[in-house]
C-alpha positions in Angstrom: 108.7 195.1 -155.4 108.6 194.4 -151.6 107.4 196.4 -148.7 108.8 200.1 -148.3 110.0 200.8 -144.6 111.3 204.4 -144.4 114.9 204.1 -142.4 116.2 207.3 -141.0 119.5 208.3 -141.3 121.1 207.7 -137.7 123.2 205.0 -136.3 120.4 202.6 -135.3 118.4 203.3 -138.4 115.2 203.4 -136.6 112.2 202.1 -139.1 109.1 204.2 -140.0 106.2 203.8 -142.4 106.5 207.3 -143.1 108.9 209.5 -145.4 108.4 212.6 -143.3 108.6 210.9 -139.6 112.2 209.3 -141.2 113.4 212.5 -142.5 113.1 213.9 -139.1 114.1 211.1 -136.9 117.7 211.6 -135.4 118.4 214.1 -137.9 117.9 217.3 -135.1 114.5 216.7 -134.2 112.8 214.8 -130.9 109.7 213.2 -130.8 107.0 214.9 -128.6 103.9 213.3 -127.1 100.9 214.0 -124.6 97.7 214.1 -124.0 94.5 216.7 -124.9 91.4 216.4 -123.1 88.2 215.7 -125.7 85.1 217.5 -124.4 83.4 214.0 -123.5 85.7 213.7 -121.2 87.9 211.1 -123.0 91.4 211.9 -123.9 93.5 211.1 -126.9 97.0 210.8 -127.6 99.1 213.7 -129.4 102.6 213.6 -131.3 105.2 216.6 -132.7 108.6 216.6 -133.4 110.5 219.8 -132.5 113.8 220.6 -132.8 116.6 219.1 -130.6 118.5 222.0 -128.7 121.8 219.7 -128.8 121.6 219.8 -132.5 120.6 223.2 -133.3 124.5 223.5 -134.8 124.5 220.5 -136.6 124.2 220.3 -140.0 121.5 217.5 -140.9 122.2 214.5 -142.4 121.3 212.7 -145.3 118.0 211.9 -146.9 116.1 208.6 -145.5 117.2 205.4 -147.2 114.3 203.3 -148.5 114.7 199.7 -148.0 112.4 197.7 -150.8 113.8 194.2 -149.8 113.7 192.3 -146.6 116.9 191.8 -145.0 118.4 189.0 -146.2 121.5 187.2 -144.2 122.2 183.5 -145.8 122.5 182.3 -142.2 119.3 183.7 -140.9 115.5 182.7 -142.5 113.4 186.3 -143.1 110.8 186.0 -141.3 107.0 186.4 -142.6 108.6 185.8 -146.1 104.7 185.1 -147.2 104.3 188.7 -146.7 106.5 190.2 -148.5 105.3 188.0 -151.0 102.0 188.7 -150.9 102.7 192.4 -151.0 104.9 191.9 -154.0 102.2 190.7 -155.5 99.7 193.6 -155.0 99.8 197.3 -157.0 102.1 199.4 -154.8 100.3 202.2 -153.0 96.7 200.4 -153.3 94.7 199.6 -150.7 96.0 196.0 -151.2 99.4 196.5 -150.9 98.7 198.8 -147.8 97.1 196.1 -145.8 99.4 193.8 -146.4 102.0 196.2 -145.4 100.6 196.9 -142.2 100.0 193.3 -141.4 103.9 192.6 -142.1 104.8 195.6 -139.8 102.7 194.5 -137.0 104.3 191.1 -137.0 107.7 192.5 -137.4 106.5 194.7 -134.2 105.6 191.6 -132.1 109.0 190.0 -133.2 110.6 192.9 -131.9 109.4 193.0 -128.8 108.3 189.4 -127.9 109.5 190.0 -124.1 108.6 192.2 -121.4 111.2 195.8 -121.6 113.4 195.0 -119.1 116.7 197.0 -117.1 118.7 196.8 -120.4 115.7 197.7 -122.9 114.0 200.9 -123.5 110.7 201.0 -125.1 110.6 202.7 -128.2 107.5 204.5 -128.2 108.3 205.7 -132.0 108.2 202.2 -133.3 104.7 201.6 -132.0 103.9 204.8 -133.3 105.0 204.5 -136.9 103.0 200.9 -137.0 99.8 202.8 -135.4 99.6 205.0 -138.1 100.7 201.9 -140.8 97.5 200.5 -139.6 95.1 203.7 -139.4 95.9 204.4 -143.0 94.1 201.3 -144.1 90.4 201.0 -144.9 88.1 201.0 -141.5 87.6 196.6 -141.4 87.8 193.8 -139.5 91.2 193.8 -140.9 92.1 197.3 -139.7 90.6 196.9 -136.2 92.3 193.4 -134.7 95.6 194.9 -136.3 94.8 197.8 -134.0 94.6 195.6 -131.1 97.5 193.5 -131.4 99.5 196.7 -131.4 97.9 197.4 -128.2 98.1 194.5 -126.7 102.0 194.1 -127.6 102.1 197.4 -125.9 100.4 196.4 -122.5 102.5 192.9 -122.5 106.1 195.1 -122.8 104.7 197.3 -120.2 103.3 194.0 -117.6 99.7 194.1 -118.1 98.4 190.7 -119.4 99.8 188.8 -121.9 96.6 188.5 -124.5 98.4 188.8 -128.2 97.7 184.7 -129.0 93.6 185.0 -128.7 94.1 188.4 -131.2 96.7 186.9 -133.4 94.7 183.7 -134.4 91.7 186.3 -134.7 93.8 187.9 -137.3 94.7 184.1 -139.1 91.2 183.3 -139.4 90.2 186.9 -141.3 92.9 186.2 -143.2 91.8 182.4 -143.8 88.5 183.8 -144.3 89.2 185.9 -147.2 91.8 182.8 -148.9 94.8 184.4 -148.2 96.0 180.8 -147.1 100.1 182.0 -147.3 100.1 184.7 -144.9 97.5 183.3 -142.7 99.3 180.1 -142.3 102.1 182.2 -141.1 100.2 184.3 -138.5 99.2 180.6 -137.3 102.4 179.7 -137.0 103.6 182.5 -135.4 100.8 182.4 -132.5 102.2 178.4 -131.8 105.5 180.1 -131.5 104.1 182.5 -128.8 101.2 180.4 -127.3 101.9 179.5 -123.4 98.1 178.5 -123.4 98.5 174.9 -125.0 95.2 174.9 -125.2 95.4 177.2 -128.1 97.9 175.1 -130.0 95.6 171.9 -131.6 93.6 175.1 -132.9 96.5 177.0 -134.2 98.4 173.7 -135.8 95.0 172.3 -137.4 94.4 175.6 -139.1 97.6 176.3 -140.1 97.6 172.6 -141.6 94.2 173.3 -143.6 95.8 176.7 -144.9 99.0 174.9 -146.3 96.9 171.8 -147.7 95.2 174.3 -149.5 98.5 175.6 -150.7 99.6 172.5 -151.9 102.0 171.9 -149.7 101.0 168.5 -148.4 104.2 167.3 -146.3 104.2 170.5 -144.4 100.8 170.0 -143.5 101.3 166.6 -142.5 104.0 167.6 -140.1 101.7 170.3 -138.5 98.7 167.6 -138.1 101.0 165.4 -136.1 102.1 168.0 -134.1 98.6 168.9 -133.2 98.0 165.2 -132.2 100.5 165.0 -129.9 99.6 168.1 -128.5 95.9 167.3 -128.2 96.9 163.8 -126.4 98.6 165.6 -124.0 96.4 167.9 -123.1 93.5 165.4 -123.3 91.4 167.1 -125.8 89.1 164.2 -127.0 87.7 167.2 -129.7 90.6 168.3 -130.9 92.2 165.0 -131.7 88.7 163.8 -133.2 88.9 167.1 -135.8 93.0 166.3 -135.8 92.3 162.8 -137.0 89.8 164.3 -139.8 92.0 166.8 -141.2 94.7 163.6 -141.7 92.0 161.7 -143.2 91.5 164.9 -145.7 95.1 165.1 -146.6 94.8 161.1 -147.4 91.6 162.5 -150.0 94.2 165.2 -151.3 96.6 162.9 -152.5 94.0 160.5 -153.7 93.9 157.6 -151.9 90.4 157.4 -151.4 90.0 153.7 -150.0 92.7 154.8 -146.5 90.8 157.9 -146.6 87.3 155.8 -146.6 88.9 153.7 -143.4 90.3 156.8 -141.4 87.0 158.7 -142.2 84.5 155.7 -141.1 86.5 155.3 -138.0 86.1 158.4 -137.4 82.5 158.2 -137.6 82.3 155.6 -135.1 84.4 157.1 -132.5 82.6 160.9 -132.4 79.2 158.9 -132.6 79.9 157.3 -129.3 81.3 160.6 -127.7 78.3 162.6 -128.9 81.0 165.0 -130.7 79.8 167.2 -133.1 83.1 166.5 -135.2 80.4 163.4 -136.6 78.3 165.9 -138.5 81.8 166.7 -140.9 83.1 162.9 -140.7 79.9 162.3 -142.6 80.4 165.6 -144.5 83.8 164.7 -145.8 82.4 160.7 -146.6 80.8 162.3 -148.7 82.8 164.0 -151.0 85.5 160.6 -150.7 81.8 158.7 -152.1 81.6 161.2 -154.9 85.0 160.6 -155.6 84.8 157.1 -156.3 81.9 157.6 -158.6 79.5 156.1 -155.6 77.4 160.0 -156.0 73.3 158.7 -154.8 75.6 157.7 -151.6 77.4 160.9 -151.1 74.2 162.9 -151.4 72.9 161.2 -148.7 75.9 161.7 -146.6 75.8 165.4 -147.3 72.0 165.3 -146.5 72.8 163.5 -142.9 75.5 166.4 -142.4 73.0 169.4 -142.9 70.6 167.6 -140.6 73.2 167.1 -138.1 74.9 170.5 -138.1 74.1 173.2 -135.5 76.3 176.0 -137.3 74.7 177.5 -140.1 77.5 178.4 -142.2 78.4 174.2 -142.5 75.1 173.7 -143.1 75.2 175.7 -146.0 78.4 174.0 -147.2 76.5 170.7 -147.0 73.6 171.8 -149.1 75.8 173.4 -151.7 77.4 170.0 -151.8 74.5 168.0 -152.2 74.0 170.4 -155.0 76.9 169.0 -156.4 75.9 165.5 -156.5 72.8 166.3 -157.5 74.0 168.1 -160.6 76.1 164.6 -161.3 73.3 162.2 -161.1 71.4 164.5 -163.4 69.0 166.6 -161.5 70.0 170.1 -162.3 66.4 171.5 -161.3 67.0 170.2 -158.3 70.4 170.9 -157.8 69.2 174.7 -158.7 67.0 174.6 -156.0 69.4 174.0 -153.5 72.1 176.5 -154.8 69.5 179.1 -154.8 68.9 178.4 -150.8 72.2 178.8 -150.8 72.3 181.9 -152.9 69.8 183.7 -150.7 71.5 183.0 -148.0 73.7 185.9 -148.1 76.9 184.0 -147.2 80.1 186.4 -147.2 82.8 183.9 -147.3 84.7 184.4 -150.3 86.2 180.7 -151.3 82.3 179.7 -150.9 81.1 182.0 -152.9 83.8 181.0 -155.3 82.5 177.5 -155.2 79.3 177.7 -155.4 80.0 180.0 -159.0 82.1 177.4 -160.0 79.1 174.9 -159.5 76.2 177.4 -161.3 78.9 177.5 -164.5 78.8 173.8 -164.6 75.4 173.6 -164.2 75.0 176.2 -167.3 77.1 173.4 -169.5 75.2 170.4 -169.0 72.2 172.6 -169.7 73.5 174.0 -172.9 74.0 177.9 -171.9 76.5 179.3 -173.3 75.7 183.1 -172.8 75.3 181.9 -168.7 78.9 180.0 -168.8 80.6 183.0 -170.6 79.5 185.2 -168.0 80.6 182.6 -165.3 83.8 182.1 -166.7 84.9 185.8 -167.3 83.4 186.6 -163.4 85.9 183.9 -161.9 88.6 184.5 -164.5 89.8 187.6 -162.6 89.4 185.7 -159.1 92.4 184.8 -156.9 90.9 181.5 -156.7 92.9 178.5 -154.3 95.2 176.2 -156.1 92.0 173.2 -155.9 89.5 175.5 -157.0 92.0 177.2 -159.9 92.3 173.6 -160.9 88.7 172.9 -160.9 88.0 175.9 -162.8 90.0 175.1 -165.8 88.4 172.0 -165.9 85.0 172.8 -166.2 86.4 175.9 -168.4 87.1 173.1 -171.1 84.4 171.0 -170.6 82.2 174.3 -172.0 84.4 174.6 -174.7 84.4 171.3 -175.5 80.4 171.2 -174.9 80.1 174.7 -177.2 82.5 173.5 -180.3 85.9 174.6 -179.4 88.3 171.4 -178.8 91.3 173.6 -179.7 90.9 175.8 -176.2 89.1 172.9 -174.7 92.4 171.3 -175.1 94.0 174.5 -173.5 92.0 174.6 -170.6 92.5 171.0 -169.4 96.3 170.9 -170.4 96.1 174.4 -167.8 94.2 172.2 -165.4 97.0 169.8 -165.5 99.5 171.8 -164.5 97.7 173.8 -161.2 96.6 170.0 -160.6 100.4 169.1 -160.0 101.6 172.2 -158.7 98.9 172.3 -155.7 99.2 168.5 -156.0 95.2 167.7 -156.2 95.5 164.2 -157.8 92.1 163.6 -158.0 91.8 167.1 -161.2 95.1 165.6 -162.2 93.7 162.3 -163.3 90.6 164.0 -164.5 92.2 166.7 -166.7 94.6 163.9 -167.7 92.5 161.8 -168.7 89.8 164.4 -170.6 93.0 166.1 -172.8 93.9 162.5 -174.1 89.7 162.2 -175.0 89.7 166.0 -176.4 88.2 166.0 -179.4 87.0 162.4 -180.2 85.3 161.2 -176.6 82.7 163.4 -174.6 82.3 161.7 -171.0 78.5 161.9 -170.6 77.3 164.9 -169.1 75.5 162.8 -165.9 74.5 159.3 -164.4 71.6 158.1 -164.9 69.0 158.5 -162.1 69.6 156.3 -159.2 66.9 154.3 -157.4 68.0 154.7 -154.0 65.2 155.0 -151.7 67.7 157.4 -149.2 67.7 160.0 -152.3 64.4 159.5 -153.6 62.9 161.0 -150.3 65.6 164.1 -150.6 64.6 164.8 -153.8 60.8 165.3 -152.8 61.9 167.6 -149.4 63.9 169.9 -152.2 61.0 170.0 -154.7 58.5 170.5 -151.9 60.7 173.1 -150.4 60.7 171.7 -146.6 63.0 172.5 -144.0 66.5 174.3 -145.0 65.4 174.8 -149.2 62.1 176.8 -147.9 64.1 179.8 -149.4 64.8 178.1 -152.1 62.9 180.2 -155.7 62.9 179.4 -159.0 
């Protein structure tokens, strides 16, 4: 089901998230509010309904009609479709679905009331009531706080105080980024472009909202939003923005698989933030990396990823570079190694969720080429229940059937990557796609080997002896 509103029973069918307020809502009663006087000093808001005099003879009306569907008029899009969706999707009358639900009726507030009240609009102070209390029945977060503020802040604007809702909206896109919930985040984006007079804000906005629907799967959409964001960042100027603009379009190249135009754009790249002194070089050299892995050229990509986590000043990319070296480490055989570095990583204490999520996914393949099959069965059940992205779903059901396959089972090895094939081409990552293609046709007569031989490159050799001596970024690295 969709998101309940509570509609009361009047003529305008005013909109409430509660059954009680609706009952009472032009059905002889008025809404009451004031002010008491806290003994620090402070006050706080107070709301009653009493009964309306006018109405005292008239008999009430009916009981308030639940609405479980958004509006839908064939002529006119719903807005925020993603989250109905995504509250569709959740238990109704969990915490979950709550959330979600407040989030929906917050933007549904802000499209309400995107200009300042004017001569022919009255402020409804019920409506920013009901989503108030929407908001305070969720669990005390990050979440519940900014939701908190954009109602306030669409409550100053109406009233001519400051317009500040685009800075707490893409604050809201990025928790919800930062927990994966790419489809509703990519919408709150999109909606803060629609607002944003600041076009400062916009390169931002459209690169994020770019990365959240690449992430999705929905590749043309994000190539419209990256050129949209590079015309807006020439504009304006913005030598940063148009270096990370450029990167993000390299990416989507990487995405779709062609690796060598994703090698040019990338090494461009490269060269141009080197001779600006932009940071933006630290991730060109990140992402060469994993288009190096990619095209099987791993010693090389480690040592890109090892030039990224010297380069990078923010600790959280720094971290993302070491769990990728991890990666290539584990390809060109050195899983002591490569559990080194993961357990930097691991002691970290990094909260982001789709990291977290990766670096599992890396420890259970790490437990196949070693031969543990009590570690990969608790791996795989852990991530099983996990609302993993579209690339790492598809990842997962790879490496799911590689441990099969490794522990004896070809039939659900065959499963898994024929799964794998089908979140490959739904979420459109063509590099899985010709993996898990290519390892159902080999299932059960080939076995790929489990790792390259060691390379001889001088570049990795000295890595290899900072991790096992536990220098610099792996000193919290244990055993």
């Amino acid at each position: 089901m969709f998101a309940r509103v509570f509609y009361c029973s009047g003529p305008e069918r005013h909109g409430w998230s509660d059954a009680a307020d609706a009952a009472r809502c032009c059905n002889g009663y008025r809404l009451v509010r004031g002010f008491e006087a806290e003994p620090d000093g402070t006050y706080r808001l107070v709301r009653s309904w009493e009964p309306a005099t006018e109405a005292v003879n008239h008999s009430p009306r009916s009981a308030p009609v639940i609405d479980a569907d958004p509006p839908i008029n064939p002529n006119i899009p719903v807005r925020h479709m993603a989250f109905f969706r995504a509250a569709s999707a959740e238990t109704e009358g969990s915490m979950e679905y709550k959330t979600v639900l407040a989030g929906l009726l917050v933007l549904r507030l802000l499209d309400k009331w995107r200009s300042r009240v004017d001569g022919d609009r009255e402020l409804k102070f019920h409506e920013f009531v009901a989503v108030k209390r929407a908001v305070e029945a969720i669990a005390d977060s990050p979440v519940r706080r900014i939701l908190g503020e954009i109602v306030n802040t669409i409550s100053a604007f109406t009233d001519g105080s400051a317009d500040t809702r685009v800075p707490k909206l893409i604050a809201y896109a990025q928790l919800l980024e930062h927990d994966a919930r790419y489809d509703v985040s990519a919408d709150v984006y999109l909606t803060a472009i629609e607002l944003a007079s600041d076009r400062e804000l916009l390169p931002l906005c459209y690169q994020r909202a770019g990365v959240c629907m690449r992430r999705l799967g929905a590749i043309d959409r994000a190539t419209e939003l990256y050129r949209d964001g590079l015309a807006v960042a020439a504009e304006n100027g913005d030598q940063f923005w148009l270096l990370r603009l450029r990167l993000s379009t390299a990416l989507l190249e990487f995405h779709k698989g062609d690796l060598p135009e994703a090698e040019r754009q990338l090494d461009g790249i490269i060269v141009d933030a080197d001779a600006l002194g932009s940071p933006v070089a630290a991730e060109a050299r990140h992402d060469r990396g994993q288009v190096a892995a990619a095209r099987d050229q791993v010693a090389l990509a480690a040592e890109y990823y090892y030039a990224a986590l010297k380069a990078y000043a923010d600790p959280t990319l720094k971290l993302r570079a070491m769990h990728d070296l991890a990666t290539a480490l584990v390809d060109l055989g050195h899983l002591s190694y490569a559990r080194t570095v993961l357990s930097a990583v691991h002691n970290s204490g990094q909260p982001d969720v789709e990291f977290v999520y990766q670096a599992t996914l890396n420890l259970m393949r790490i437990a196949i080429l070693a031969g543990e099959q009590v570690k990969f069965d608790q791996l795989r059940r852990e991530l099983a229940g996990k609302r993993l992205p579209g690339h790492q779903r598809a990842h997962y059901h790879v490496f799911v059937g590689q441990g099969y396959l490794k522990f004896g089972d070809p039939a659900k090895a065959r499963e898994e990557f024929a799964e794998a094939l089908v979140v490959a081409q739904a979420h459109r990552v063509y590099k899985v796609l010709i993996d898990a293609d290519e390892l159902l046709k080999a299932t059960p007569d080939e076995r790929r080997p489990p790792w390259s031989d060691p390379s001889p490159r001088p570049g990795l050799l000295m890595i290899l002896d900072e991790i096992s001596h536990r220098r610099g970024e792996f000193a919290e690295a244990i055993e």
